[in-house]
N, CA, C and O atoms as CSV, one atom per row, in Angstrom:
chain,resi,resn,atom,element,x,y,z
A,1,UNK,N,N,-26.052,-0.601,3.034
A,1,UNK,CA,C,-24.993,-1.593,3.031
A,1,UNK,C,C,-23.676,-0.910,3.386
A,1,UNK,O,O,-23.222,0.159,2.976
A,2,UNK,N,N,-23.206,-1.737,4.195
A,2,UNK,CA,C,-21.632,-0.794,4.768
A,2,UNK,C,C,-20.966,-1.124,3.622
A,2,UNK,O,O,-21.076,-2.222,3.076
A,3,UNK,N,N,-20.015,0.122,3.077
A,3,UNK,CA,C,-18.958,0.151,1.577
A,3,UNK,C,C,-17.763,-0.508,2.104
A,3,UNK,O,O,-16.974,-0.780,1.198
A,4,UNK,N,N,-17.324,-0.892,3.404
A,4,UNK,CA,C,-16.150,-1.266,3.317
A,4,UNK,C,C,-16.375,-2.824,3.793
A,4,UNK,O,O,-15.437,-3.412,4.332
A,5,UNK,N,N,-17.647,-3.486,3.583
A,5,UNK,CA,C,-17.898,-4.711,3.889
A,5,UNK,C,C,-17.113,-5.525,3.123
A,5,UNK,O,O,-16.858,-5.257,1.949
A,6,UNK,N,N,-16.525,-6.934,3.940
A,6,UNK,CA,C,-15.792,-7.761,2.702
A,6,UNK,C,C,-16.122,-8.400,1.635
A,6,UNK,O,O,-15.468,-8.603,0.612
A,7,UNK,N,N,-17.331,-8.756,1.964
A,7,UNK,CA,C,-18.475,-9.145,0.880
A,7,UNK,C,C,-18.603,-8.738,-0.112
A,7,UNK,O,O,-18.582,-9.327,-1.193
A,8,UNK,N,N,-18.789,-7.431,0.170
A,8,UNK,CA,C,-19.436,-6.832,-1.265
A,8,UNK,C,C,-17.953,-6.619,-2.343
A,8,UNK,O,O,-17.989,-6.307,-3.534
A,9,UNK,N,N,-16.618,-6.914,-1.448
A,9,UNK,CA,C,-15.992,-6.923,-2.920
A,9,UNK,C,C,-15.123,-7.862,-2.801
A,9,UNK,O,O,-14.050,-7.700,-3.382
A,10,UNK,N,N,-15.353,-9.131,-1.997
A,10,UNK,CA,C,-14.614,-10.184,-2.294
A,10,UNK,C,C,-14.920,-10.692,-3.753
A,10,UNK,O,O,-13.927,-11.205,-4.269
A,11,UNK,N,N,-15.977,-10.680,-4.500
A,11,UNK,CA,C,-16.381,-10.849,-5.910
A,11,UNK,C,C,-15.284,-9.956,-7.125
A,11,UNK,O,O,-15.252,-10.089,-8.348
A,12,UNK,N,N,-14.508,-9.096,-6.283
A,12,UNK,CA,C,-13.892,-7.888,-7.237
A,12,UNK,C,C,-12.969,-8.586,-8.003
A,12,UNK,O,O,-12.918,-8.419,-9.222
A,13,UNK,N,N,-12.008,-9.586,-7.233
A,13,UNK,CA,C,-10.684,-9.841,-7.239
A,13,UNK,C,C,-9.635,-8.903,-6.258
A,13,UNK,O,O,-9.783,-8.190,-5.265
A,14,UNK,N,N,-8.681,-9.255,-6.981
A,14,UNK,CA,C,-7.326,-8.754,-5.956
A,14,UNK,C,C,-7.503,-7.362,-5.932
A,14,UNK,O,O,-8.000,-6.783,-6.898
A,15,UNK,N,N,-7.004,-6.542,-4.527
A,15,UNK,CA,C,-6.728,-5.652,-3.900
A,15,UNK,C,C,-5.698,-5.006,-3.807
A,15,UNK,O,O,-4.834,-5.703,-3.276
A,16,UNK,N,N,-5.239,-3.722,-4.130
A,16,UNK,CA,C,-4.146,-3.148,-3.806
A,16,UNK,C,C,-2.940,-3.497,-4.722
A,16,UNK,O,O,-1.851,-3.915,-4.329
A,17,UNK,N,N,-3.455,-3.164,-6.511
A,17,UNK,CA,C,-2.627,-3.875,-7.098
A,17,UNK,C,C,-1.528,-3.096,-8.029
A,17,UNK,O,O,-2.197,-2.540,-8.900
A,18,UNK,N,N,-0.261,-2.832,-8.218
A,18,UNK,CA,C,0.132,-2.031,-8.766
A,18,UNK,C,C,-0.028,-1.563,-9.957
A,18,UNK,O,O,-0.176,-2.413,-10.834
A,19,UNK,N,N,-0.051,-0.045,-10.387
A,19,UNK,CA,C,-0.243,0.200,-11.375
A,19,UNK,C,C,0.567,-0.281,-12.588
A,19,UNK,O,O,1.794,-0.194,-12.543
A,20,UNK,N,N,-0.047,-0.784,-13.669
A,20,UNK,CA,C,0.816,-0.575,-15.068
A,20,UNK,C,C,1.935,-0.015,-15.075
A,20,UNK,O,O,2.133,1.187,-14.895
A,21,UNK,N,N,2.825,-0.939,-15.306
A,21,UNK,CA,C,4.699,-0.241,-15.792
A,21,UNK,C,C,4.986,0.000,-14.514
A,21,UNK,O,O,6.172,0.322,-14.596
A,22,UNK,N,N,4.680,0.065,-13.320
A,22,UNK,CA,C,5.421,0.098,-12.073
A,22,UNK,C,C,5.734,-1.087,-11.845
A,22,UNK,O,O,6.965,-1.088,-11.815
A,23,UNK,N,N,5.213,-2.509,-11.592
A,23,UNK,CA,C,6.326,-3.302,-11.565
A,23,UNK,C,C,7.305,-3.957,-12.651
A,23,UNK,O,O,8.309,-4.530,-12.228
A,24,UNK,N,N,7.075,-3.905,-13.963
A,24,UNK,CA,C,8.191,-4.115,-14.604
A,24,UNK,C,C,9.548,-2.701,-13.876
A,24,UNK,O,O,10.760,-2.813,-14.061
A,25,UNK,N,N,9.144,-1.973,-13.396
A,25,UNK,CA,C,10.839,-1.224,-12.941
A,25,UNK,C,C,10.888,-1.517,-11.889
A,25,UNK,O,O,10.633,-0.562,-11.155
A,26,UNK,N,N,11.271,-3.137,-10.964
A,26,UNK,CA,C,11.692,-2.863,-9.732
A,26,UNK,C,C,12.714,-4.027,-10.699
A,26,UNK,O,O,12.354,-4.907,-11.481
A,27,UNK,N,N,14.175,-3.577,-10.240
A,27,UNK,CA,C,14.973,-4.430,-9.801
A,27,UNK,C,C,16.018,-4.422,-8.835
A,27,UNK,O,O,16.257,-3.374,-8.235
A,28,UNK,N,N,16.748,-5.579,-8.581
A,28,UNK,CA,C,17.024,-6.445,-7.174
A,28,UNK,C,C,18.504,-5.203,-7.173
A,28,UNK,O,O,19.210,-4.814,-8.103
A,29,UNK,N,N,18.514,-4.877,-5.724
A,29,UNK,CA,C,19.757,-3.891,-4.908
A,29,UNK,C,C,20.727,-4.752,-3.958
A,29,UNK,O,O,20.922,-5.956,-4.124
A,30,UNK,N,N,21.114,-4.237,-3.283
A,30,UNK,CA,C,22.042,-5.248,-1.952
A,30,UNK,C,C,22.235,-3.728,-1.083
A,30,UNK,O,O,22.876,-2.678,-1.144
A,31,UNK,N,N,21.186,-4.433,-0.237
A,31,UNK,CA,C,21.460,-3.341,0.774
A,31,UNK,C,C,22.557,-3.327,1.978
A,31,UNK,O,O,23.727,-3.590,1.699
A,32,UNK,N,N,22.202,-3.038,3.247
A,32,UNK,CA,C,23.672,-2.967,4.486
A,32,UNK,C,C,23.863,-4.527,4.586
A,32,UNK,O,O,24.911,-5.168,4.660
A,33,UNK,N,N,21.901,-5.171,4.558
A,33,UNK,CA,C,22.460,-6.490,5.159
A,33,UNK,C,C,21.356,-7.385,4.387
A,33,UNK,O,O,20.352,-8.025,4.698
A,34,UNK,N,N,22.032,-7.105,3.298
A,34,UNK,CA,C,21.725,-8.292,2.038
A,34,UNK,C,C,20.755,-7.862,1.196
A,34,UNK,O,O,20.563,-6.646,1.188
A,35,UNK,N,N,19.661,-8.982,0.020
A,35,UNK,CA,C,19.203,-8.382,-0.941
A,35,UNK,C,C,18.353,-7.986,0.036
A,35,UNK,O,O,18.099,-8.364,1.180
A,36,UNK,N,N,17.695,-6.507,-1.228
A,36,UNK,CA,C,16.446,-5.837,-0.962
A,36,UNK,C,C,15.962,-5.846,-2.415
A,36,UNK,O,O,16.524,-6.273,-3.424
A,37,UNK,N,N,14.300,-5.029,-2.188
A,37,UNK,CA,C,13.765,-4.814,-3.662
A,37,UNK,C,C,14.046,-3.124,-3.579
A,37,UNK,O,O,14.393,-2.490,-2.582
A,38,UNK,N,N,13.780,-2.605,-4.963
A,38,UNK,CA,C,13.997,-1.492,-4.533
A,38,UNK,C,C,13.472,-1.032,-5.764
A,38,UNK,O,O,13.691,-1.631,-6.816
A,39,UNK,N,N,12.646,0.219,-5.677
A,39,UNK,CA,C,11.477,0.446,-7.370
A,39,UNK,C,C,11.751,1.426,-8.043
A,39,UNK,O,O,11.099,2.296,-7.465
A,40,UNK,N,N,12.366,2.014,-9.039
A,40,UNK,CA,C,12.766,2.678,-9.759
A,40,UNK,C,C,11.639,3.226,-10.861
A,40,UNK,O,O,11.514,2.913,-12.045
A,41,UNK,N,N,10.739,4.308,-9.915
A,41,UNK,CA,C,9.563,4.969,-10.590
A,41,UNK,C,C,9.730,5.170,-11.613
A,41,UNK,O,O,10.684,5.929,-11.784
A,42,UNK,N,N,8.950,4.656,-13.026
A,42,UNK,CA,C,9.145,5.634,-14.291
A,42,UNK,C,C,8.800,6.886,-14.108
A,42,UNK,O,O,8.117,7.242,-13.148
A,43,UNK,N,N,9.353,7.879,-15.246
A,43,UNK,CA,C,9.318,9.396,-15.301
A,43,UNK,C,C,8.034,10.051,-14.727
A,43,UNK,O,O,7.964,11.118,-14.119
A,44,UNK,N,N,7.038,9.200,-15.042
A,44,UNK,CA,C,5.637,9.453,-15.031
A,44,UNK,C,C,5.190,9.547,-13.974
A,44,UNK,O,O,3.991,9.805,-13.867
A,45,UNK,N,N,5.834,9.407,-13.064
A,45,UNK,CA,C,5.216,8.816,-11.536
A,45,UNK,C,C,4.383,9.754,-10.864
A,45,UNK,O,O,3.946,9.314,-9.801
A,46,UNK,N,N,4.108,10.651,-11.089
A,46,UNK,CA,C,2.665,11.360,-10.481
A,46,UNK,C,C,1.839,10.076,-10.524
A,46,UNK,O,O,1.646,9.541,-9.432
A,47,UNK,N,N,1.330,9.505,-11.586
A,47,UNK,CA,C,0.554,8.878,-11.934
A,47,UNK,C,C,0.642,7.552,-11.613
A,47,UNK,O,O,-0.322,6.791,-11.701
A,48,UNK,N,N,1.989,7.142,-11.160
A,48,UNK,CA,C,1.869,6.156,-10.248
A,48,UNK,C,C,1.907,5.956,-8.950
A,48,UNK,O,O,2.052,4.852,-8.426
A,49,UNK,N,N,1.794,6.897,-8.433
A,49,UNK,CA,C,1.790,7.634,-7.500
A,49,UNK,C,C,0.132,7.835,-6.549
A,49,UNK,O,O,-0.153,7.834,-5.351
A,50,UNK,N,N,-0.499,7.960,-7.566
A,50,UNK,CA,C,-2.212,8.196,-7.330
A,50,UNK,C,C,-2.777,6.853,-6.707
A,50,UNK,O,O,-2.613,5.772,-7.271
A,51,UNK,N,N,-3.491,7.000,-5.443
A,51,UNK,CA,C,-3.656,6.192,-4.872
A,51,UNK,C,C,-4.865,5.259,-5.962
A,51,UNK,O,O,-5.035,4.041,-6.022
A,52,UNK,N,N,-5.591,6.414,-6.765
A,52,UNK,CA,C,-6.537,5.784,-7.749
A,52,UNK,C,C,-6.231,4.666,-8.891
A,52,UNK,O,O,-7.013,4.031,-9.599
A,53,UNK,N,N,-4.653,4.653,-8.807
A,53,UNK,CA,C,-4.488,3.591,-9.532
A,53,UNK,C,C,-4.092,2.290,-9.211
A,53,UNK,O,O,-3.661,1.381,-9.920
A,54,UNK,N,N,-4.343,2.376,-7.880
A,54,UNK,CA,C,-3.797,0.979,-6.851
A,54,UNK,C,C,-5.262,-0.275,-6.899
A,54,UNK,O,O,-5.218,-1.260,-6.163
A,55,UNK,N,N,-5.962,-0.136,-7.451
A,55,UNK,CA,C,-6.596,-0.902,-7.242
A,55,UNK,C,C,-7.849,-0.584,-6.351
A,55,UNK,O,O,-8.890,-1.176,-6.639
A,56,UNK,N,N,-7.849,0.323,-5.262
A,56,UNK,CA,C,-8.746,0.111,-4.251
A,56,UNK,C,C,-10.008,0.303,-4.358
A,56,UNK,O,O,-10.408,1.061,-5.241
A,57,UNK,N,N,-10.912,-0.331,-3.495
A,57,UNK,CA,C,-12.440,-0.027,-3.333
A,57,UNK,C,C,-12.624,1.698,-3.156
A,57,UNK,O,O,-12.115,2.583,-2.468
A,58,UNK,N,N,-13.494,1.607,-4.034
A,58,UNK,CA,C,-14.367,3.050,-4.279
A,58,UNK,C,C,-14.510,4.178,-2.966
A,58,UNK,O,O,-14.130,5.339,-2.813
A,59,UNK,N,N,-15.230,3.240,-2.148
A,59,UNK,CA,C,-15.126,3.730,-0.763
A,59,UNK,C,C,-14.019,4.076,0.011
A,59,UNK,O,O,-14.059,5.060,0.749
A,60,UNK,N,N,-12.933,3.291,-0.095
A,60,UNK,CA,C,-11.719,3.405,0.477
A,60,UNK,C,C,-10.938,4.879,0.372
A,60,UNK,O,O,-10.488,5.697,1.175
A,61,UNK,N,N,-11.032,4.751,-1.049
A,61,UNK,CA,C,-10.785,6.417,-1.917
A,61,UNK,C,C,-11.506,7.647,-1.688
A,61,UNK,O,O,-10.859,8.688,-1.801
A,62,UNK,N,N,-12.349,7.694,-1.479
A,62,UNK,CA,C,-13.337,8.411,-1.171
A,62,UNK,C,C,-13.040,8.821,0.141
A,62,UNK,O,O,-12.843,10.016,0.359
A,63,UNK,N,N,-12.976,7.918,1.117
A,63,UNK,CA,C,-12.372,8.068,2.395
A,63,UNK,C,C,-10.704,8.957,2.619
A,63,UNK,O,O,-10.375,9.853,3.397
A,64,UNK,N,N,-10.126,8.397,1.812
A,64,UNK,CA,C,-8.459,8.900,1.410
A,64,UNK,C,C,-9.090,10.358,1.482
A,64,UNK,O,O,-9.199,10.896,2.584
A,65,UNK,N,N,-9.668,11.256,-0.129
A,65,UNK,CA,C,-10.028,11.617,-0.843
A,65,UNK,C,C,-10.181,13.218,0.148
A,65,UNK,O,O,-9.739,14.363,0.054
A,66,UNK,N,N,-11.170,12.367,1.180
A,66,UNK,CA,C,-11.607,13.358,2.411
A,66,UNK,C,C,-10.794,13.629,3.039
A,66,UNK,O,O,-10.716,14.823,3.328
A,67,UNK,N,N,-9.897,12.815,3.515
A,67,UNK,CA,C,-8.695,13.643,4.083
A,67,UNK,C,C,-7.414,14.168,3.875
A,67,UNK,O,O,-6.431,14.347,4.595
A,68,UNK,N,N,-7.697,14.375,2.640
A,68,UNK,CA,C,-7.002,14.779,1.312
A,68,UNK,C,C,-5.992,14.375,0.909
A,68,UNK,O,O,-5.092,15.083,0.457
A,69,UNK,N,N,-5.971,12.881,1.031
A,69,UNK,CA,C,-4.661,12.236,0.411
A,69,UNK,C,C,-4.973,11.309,-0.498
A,69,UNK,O,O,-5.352,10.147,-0.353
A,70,UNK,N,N,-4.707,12.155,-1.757
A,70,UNK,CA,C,-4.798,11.323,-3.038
A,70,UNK,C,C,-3.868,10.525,-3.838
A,70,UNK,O,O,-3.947,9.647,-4.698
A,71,UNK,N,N,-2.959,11.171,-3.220
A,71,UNK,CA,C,-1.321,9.683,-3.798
A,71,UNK,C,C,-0.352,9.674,-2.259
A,71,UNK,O,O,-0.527,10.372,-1.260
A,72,UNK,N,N,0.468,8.849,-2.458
A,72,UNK,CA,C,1.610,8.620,-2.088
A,72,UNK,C,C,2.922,9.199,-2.525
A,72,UNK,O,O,3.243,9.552,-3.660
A,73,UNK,N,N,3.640,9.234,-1.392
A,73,UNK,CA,C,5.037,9.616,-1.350
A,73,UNK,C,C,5.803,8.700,-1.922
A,73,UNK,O,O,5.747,7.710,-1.192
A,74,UNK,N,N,6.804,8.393,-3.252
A,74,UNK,CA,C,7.903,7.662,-3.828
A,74,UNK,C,C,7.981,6.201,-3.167
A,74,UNK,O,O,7.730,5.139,-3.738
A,75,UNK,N,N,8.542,6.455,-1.312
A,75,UNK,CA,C,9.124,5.418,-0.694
A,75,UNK,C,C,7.854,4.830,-0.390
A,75,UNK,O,O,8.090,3.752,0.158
A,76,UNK,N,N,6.414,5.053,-0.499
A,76,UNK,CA,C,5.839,4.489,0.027
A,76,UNK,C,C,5.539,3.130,-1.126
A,76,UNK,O,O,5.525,1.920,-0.901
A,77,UNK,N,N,5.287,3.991,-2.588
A,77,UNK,CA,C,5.280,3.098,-3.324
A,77,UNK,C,C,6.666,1.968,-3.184
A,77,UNK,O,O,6.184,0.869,-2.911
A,78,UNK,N,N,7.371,1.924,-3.228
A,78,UNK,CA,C,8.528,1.363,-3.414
A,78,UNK,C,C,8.189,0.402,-1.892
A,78,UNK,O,O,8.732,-0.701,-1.966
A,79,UNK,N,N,7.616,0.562,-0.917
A,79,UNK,CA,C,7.088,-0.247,0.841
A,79,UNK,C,C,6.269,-1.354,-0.238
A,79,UNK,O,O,6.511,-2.545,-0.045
A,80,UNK,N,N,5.549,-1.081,-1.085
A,80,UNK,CA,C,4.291,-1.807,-1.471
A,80,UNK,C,C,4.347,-3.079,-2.539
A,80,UNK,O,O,3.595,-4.022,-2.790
A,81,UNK,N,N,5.885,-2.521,-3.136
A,81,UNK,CA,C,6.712,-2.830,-4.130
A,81,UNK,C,C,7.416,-3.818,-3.628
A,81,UNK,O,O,7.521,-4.915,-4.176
A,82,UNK,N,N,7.857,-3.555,-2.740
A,82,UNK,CA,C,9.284,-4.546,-1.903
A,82,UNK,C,C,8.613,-6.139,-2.381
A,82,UNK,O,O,7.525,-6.558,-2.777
A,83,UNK,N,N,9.702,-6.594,-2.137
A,83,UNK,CA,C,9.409,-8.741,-2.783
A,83,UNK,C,C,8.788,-9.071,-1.867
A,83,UNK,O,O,9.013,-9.245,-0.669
A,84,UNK,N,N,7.599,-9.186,-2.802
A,84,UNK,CA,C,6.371,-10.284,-2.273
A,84,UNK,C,C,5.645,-9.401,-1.314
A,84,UNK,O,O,4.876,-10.088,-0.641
A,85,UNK,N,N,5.591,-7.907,-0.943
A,85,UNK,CA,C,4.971,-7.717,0.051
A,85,UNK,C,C,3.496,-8.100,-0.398
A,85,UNK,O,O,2.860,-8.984,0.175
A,86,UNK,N,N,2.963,-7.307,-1.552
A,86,UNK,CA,C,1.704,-7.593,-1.769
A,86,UNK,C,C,1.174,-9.005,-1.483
A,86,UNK,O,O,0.027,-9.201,-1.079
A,87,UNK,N,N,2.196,-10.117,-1.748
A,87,UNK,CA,C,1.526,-11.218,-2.203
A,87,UNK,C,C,1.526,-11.856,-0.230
A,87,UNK,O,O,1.304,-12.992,0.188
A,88,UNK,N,N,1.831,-10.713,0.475
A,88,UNK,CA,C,1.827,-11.239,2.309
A,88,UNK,C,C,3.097,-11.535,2.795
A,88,UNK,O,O,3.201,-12.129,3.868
A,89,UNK,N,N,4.096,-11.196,2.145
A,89,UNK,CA,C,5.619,-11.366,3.012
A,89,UNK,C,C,5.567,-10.270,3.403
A,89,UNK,O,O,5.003,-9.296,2.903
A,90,UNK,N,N,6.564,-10.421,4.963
A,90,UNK,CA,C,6.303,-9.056,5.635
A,90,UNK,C,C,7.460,-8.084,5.070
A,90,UNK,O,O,8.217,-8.326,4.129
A,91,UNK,N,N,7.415,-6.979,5.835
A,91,UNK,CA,C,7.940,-5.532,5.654
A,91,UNK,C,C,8.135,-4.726,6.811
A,91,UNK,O,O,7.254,-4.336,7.577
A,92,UNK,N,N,9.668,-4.451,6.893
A,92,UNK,CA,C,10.006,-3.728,7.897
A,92,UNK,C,C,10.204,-2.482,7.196
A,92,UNK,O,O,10.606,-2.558,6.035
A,93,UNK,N,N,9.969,-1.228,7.757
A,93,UNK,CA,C,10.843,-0.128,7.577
A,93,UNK,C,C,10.288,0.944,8.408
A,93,UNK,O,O,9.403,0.794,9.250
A,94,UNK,N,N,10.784,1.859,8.151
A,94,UNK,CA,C,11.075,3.306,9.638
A,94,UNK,C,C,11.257,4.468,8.500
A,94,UNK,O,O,11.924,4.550,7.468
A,95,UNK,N,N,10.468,5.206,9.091
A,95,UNK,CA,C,10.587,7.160,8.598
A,95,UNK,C,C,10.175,8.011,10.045
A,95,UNK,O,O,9.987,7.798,11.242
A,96,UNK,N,N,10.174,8.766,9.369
A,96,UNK,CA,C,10.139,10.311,10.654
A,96,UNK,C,C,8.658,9.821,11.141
A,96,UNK,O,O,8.157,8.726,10.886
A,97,UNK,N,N,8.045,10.927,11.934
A,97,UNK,CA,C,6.906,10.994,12.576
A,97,UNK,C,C,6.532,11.860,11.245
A,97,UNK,O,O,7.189,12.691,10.618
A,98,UNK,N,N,5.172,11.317,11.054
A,98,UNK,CA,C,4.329,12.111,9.948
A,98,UNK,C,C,4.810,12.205,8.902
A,98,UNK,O,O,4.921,13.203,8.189
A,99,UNK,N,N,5.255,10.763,8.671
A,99,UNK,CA,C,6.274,10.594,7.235
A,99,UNK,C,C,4.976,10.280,6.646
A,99,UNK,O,O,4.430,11.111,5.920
A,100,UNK,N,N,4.341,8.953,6.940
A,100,UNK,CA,C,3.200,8.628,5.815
A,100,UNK,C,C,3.454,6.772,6.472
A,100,UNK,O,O,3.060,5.889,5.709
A,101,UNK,N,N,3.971,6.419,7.578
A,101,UNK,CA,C,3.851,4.900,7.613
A,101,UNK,C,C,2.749,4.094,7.824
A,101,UNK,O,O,2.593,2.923,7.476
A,102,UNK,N,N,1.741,5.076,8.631
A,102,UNK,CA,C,0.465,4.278,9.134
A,102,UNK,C,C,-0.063,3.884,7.176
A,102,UNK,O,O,-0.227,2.740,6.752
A,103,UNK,N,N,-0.212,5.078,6.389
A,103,UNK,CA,C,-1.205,4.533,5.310
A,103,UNK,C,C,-0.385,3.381,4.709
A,103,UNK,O,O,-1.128,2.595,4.121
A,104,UNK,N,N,1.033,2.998,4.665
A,104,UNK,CA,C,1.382,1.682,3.955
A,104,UNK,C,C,0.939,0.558,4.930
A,104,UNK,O,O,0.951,-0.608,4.537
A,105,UNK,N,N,0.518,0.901,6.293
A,105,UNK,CA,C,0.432,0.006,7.124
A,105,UNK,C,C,-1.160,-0.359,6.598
A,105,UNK,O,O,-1.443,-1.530,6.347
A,106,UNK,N,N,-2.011,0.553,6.475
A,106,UNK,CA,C,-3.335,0.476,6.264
A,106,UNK,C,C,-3.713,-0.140,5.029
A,106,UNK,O,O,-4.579,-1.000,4.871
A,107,UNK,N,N,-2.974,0.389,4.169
A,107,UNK,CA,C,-3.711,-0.255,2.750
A,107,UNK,C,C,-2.913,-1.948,2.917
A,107,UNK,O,O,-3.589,-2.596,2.117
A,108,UNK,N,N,-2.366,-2.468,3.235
A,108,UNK,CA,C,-2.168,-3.832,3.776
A,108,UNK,C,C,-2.861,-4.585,4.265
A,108,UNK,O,O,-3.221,-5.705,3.901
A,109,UNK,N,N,-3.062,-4.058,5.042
A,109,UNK,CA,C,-4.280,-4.557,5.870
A,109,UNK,C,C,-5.394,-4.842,5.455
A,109,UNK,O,O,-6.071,-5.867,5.532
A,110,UNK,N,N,-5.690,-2.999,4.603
A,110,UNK,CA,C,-7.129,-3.766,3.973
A,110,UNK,C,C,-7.055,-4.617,2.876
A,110,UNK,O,O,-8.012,-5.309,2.531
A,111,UNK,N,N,-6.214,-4.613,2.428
A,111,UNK,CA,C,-5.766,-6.020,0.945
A,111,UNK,C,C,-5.848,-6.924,1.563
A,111,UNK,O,O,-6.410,-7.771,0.868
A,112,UNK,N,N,-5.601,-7.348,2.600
A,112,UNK,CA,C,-5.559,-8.645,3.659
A,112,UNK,C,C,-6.969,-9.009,4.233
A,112,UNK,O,O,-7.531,-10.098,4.114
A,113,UNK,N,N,-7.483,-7.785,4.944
A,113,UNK,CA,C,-9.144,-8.011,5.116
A,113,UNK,C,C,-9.727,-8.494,3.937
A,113,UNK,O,O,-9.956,-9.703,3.988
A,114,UNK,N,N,-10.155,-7.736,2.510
A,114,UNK,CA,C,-10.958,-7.584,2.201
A,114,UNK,C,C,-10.979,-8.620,1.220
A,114,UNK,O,O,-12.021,-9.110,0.784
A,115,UNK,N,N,-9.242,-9.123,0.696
A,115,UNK,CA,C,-9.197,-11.094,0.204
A,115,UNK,C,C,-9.670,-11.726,0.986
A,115,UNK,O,O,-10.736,-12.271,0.698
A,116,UNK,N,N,-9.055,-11.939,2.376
A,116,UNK,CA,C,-9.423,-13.055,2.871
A,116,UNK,C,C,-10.898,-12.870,3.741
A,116,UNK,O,O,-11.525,-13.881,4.057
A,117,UNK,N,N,-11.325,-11.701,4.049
A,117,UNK,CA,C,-12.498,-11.653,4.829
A,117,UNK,C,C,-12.244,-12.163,6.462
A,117,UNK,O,O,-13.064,-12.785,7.138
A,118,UNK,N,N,-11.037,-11.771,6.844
A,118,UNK,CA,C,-10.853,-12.428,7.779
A,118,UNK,C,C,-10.298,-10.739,8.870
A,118,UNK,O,O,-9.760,-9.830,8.238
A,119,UNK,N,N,-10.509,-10.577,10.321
A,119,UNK,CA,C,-10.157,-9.247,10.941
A,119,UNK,C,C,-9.236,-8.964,11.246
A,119,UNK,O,O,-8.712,-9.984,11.694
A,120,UNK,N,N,-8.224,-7.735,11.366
A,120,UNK,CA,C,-7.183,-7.449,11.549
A,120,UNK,C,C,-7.662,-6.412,12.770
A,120,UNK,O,O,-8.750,-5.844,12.864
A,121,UNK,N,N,-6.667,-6.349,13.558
A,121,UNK,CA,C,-6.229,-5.812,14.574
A,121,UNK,C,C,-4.673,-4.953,14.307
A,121,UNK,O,O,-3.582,-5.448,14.024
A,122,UNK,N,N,-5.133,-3.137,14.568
A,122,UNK,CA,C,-3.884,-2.509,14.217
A,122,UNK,C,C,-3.550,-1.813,15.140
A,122,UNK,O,O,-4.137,-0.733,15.076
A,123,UNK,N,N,-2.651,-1.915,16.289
A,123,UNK,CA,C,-2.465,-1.330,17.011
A,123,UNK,C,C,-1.276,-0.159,17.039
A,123,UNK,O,O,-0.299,-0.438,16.345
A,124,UNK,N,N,-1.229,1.119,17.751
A,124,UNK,CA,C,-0.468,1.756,17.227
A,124,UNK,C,C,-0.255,2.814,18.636
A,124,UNK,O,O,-1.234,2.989,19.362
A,125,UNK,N,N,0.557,3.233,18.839
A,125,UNK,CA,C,1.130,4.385,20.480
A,125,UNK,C,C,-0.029,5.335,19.896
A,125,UNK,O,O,-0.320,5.704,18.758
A,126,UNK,N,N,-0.485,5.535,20.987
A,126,UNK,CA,C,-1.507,7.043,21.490
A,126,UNK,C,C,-0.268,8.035,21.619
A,126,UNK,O,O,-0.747,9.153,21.807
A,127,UNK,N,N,0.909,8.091,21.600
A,127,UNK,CA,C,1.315,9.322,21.130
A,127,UNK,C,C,2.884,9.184,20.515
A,127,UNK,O,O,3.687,8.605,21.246
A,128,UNK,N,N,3.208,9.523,19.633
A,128,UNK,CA,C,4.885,9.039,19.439
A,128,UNK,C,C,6.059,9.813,20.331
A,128,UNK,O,O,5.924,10.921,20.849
A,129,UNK,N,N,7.195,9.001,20.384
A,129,UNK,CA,C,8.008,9.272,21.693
A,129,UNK,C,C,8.548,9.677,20.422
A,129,UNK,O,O,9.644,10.234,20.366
């Protein structure tokens, strides 16, 4: 059975869900050009930090795991955090090359596949300018 089938964990519930005590600390900022969310990690944040506490399929992690990325960088949590992204409002933002944007782009996606069972298409430059 393929592990990243939608099937086998549309039965799970929700996908990609924040850890405990990370969203009680986001509150509302005003950025250049109007509100933003903005997440104010508790002390602890290694641990919120760990991709193992996001919710994801077994397989997914495992996959991470292998290419040895087991948490996230601060801003990424805080991408995942932003209002309403989880719940499908979109999200703009920009970092360096080999900051870490494709995986906030990815674990989206698969929260999006693997609720709705429906295919995503991710396209991305064969090389960055």
């Amino acid at each position: 059975m393929d592990p990243f089938s939608p099937r086998e964990e549309a039965t799970r519930g929700p996908v990609l869900t924040p850890p405990a005590g990370l969203e009680s600390s986001r509150g509302r900022t005003r950025g250049l050009r109007g509100p933003c969310q903005h997440v104010d990690v508790p002390d602890d944040k290694s641990d919120k930090l760990l991709l193992a506490n996001w919710g994801l399929p077994k397989a997914v992690l495992e996959k991470y795991h292998g290419l040895g990325i087991v948490r996230m960088f601060q801003w990424q949590a805080e991408c995942l955090m932003a209002d309403q992204v989880l719940e499908g409002r979109n999200l703009v933002y920009s970092a360096p090359t080999s900051a870490g944007k494709t995986l906030v782009a990815e674990l989206l996606i698969l929260k999006r596949v693997l609720e709705t069972q429906k295919k995503a298409l991710f396209i991305l430059p064969f090389i960055s300018v």
